[in-house]
MARVO-903995 format. One record per residue (C-alpha): residue number from 1; residue in one letter; x, z, y. Coordinates in steps of 0.5 Angstrom, whole numbers. Example, Ala and Ser with C-alpha at 12.3 -4.5 7.8 and 13.67 -1.06 7.14 Angstrom:
residues 2
REC   bati   marmi       X       Z       Y
REC      1       A      25      16      -9
REC      2       S      27      14      -2
***
This chain:
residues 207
REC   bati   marmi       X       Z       Y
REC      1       X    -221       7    -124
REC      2       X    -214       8    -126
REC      3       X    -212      10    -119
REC      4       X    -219      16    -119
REC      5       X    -216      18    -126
REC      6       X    -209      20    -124
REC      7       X    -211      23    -117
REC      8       X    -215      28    -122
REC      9       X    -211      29    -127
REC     10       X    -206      31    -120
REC     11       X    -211      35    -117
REC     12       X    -211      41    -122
REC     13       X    -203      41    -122
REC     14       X    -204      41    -114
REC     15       X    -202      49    -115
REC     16       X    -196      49    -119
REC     17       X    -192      43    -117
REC     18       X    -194      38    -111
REC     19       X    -194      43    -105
REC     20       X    -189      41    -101
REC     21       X    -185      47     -98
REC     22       X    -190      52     -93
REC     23       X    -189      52     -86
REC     24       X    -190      58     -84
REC     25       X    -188      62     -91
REC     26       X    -194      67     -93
REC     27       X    -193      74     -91
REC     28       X    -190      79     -96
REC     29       X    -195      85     -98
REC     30       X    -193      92     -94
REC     31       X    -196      99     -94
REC     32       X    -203      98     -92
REC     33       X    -203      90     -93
REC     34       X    -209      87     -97
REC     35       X    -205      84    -102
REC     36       X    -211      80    -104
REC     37       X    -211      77     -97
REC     38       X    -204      74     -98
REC     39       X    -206      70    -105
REC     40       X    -212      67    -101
REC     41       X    -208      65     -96
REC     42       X    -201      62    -100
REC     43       X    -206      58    -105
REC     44       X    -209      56     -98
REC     45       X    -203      53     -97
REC     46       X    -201      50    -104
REC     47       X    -207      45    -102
REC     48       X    -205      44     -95
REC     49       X    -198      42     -97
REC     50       X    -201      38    -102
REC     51       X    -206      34     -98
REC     52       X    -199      32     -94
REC     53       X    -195      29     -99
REC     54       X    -201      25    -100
REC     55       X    -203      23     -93
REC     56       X    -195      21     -94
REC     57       X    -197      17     -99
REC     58       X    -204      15     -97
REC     59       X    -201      10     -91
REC     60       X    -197       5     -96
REC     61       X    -203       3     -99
REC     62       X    -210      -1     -97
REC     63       X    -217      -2     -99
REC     64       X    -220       2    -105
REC     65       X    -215       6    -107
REC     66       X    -214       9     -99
REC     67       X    -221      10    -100
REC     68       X    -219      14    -106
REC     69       X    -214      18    -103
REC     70       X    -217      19     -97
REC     71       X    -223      23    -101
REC     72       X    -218      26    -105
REC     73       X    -214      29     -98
REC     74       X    -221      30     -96
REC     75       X    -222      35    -103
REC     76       X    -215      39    -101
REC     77       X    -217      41     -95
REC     78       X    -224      43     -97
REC     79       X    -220      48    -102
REC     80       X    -215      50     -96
REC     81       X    -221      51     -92
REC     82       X    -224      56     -97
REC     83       X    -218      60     -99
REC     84       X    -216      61     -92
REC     85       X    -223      63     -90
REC     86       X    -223      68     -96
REC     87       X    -216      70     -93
REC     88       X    -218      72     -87
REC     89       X    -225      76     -89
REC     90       X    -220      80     -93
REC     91       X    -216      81     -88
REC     92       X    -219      80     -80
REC     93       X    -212      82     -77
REC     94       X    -208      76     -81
REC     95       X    -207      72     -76
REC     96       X    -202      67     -79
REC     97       X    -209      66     -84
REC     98       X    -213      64     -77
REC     99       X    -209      59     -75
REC    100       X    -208      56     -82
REC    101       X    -215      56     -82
REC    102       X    -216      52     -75
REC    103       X    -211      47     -77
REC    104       X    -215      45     -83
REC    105       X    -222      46     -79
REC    106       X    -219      40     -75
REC    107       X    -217      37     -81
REC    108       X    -224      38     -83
REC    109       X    -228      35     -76
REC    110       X    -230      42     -75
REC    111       X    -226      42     -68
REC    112       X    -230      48     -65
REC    113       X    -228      53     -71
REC    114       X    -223      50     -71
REC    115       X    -221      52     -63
REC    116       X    -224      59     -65
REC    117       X    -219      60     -70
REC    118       X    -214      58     -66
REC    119       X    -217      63     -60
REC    120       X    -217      69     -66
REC    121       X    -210      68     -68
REC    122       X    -208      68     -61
REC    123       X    -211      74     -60
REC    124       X    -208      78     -65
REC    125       X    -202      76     -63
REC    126       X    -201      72     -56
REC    127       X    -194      68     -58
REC    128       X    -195      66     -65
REC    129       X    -192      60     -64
REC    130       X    -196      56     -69
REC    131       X    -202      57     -67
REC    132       X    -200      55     -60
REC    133       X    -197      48     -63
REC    134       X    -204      47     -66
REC    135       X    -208      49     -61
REC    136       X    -204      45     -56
REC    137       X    -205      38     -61
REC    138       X    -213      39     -61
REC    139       X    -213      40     -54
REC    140       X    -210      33     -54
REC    141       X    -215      30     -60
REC    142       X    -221      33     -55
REC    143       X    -218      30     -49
REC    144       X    -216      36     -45
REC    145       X    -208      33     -43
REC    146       X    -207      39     -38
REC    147       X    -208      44     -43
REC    148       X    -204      41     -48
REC    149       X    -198      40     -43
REC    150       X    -200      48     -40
REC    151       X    -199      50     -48
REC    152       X    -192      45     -49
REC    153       X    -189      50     -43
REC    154       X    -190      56     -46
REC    155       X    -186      53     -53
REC    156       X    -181      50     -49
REC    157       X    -179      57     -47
REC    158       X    -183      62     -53
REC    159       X    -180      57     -59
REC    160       X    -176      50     -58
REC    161       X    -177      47     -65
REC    162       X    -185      49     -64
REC    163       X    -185      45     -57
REC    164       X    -181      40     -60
REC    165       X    -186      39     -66
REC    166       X    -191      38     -61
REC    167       X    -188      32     -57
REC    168       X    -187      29     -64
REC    169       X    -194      30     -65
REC    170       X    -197      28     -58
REC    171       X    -191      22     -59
REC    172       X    -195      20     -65
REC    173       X    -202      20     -62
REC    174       X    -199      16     -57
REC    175       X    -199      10     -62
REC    176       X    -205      11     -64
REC    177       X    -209      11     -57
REC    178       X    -214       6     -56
REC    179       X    -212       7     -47
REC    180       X    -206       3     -46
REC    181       X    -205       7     -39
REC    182       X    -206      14     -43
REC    183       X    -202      12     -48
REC    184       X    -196      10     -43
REC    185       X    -197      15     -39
REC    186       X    -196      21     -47
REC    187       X    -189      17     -49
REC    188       X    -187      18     -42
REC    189       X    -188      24     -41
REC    190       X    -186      26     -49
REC    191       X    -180      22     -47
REC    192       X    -178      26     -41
REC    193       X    -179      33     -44
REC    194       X    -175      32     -50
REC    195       X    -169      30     -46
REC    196       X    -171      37     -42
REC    197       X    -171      40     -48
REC    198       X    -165      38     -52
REC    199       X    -163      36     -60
REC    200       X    -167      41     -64
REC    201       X    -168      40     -72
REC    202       X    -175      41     -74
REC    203       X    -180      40     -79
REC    204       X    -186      35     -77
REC    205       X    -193      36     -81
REC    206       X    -197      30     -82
REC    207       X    -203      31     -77
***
């Protein structure tokens, strides 16, 4: 009971003080910009950023108090998913929102929209390399290993800390895979294309 308290105490404070720094950083208004769009979209991160310092939190802990964070994460997510949704029918050419709003449509089960925001964002603009990142990560989830890879090459050579952000990920998968060949077969491929791609500094996100 202790434990649901002070998640809902530190819920209402998520906007203010616990979003972890935003990657990508929201657009700054220009002529002709809607504004309103832009706010929508960084309190959607605010929520997003929160729920991954919990995720972080969450795995040092077992039993009810996980499931009470879980709920919790579940929660911030939900209110990203809004606020990015809100963004992107104020604005239908944001396609840093779109791709916000597929990472968090994944967070959330919905695989499919999150996939057709994905595809929405690459539409509007075909190398942003956030949105390849995460869609090259649900390729992955849903098992399309080919895709995945075909999406790596085009960010080795678009964006080196983004592929290398992905090889963490597919790395990361890997260890949690249930196929022990496929699970092989990822680390060695990530292996081999990190050692390809050289030393690069990045900032991973909790998937």
């Amino acid at each position: 009971m202790k434990m649901q308290w002070m998640l809902i105490l530190i819920l209402t404070l998520s906007n203010s003080v616990l979003a972890a720094p935003s990657k990508p950083a929201p657009r700054k208004p220009k002529e002709g910009q809607n504004e309103a769009a832009i706010r929508h979209h960084k309190e959607g991160l605010r929520h997003r950023d929160a729920a991954w310092v919990y995720e972080e939190k969450m795995s040092g802990t077992e039993g009810e108090d996980r499931e009470t964070y879980a709920r919790f994460i579940q929660d911030l997510y939900n209110r990203a998913l809004e606020e990015f949704a809100k963004a992107t029918e104020q604005d239908s050419t944001y396609y840093q929102a779109f791709s916000s709003l597929g990472y968090v449509k994944r967070k959330t089960g919905d695989m499919d929209g999150a996939f057709a925001a994905y595809n929405r964002a690459l539409t509007l603009n075909p190398n942003y390399a956030e949105a390849i990142e995460y869609r090259a990560e649900a390729y992955l989830i849903m098992g399309q290993v080919e895709e995945m890879k075909k999406a790596y090459g085009v960010l080795a050579a678009l964006n080196r800390p983004h592929a290398a952000r992905l090889l963490t990920f597919v790395t990361q998968w890997a260890d949690g895979a249930t196929d022990a060949d496929m699970a092989t077969f990822l680390r060695t491929w990530a292996s081999e294309q990190k050692e390809k791609l050289g030393e690069v500094k990045t900032f991973v996100e909790k998937w």
